[in-house]
C-alpha positions as CSV (number, residue, x, y, z in Angstrom):
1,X,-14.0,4.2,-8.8
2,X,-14.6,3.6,-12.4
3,X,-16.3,0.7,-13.7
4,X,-14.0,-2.7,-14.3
5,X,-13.5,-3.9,-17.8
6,X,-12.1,-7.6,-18.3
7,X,-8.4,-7.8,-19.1
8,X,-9.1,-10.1,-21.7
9,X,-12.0,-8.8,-24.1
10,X,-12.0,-5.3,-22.5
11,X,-15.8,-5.9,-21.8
12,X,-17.4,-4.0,-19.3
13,X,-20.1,-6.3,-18.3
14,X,-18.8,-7.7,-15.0
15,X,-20.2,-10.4,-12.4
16,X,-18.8,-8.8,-9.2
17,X,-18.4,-12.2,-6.6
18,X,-17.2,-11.9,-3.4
19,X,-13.2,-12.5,-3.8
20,X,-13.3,-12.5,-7.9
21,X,-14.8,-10.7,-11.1
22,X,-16.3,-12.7,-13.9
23,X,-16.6,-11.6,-17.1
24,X,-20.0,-12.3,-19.0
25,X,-19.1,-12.2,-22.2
26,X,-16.0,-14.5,-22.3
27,X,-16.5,-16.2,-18.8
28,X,-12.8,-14.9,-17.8
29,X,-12.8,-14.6,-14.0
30,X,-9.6,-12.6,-12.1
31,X,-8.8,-11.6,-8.5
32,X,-10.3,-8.4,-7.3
33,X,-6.6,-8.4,-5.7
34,X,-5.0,-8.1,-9.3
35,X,-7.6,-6.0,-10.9
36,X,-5.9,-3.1,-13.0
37,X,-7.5,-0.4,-11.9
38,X,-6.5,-1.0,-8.1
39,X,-4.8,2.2,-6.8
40,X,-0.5,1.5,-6.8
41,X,0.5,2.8,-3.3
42,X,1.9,6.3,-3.2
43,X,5.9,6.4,-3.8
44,X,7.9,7.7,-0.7
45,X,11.6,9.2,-1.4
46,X,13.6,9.5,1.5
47,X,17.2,11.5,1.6
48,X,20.4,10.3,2.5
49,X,19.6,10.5,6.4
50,X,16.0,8.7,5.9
51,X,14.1,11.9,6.3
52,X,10.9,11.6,3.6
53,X,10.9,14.0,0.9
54,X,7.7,15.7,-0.5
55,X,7.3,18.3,-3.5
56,X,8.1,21.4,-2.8
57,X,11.4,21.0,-0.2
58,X,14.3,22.3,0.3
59,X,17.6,20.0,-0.4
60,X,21.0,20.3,0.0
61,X,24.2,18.3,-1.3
62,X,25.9,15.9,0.4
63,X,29.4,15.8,-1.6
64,X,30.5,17.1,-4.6
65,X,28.9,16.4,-7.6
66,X,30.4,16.6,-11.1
67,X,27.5,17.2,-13.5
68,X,27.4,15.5,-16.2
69,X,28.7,16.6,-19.5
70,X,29.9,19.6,-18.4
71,X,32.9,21.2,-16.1
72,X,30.8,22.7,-13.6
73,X,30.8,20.9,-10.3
74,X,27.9,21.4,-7.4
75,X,29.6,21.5,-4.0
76,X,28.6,19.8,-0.6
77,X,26.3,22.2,1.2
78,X,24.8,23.7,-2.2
79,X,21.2,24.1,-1.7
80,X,18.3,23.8,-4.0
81,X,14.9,25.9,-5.1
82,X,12.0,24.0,-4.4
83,X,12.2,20.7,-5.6
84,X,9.8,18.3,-8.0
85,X,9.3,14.5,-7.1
86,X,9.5,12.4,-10.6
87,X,9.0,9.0,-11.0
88,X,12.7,7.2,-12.8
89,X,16.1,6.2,-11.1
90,X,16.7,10.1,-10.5
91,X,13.7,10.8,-8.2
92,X,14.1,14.7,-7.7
93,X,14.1,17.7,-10.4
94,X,15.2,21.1,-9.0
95,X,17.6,24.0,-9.7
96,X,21.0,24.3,-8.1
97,X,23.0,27.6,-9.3
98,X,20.8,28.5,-11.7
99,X,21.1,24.9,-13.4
100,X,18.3,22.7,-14.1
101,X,19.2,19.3,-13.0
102,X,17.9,15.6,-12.1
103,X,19.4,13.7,-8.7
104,X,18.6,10.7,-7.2
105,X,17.5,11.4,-3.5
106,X,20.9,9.8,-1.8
107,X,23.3,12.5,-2.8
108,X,20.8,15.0,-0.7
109,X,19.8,16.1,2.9
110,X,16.7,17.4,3.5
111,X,17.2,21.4,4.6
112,X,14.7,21.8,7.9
């Protein structure tokens, strides 16, 4: 774990008390709780059927898909190359028929 720096004067000379930090040089005091540097718990992406994703799966479509800007329409049952989890509203980057494309993790089944 790195050192704390105060939110406030970005200081790292830091009174570490039991429930709080202080800062020495402007006397700021926050929650150990709300530090910044605390660790934001991992992301989980589940499909449509509630089975948890992880990089690297296989996926399949649920229903049709139009993509977007284009003609070309990705059919129920179409499966994927190995997928990518991103963080944003669409959660999954992978190729389907040669196309590069971005879903969101309810328009996809997990392929066992």
């Amino acid at each position: 774990m790195s050192e704390p720096t105060c939110p406030m004067c970005e200081m790292s000379e830091i009174l570490i008390h039991f429930k709080h930090y202080e800062c020495v040089t402007c006397r700021h005091e926050w929650s150990i709780a709300e530090a910044p540097d605390a660790a934001p718990l991992a992301r989980v992406v589940k499909d449509a059927y509630g089975n948890i994703l992880a990089a690297g799966d296989l996926v399949a479509m649920i229903k049709d898909l139009k993509l977007k800007n284009s003609l070309q329409v990705l059919k129920s049952g179409t499966k994927s190359k190995p997928i990518r989890l991103v963080d944003g509203d669409h959660e999954i980057d992978c190729k389907m028929d040669g196309v590069a494309i971005a879903l969101k993790a309810c328009f996809v089944k997990k392929v066992l």
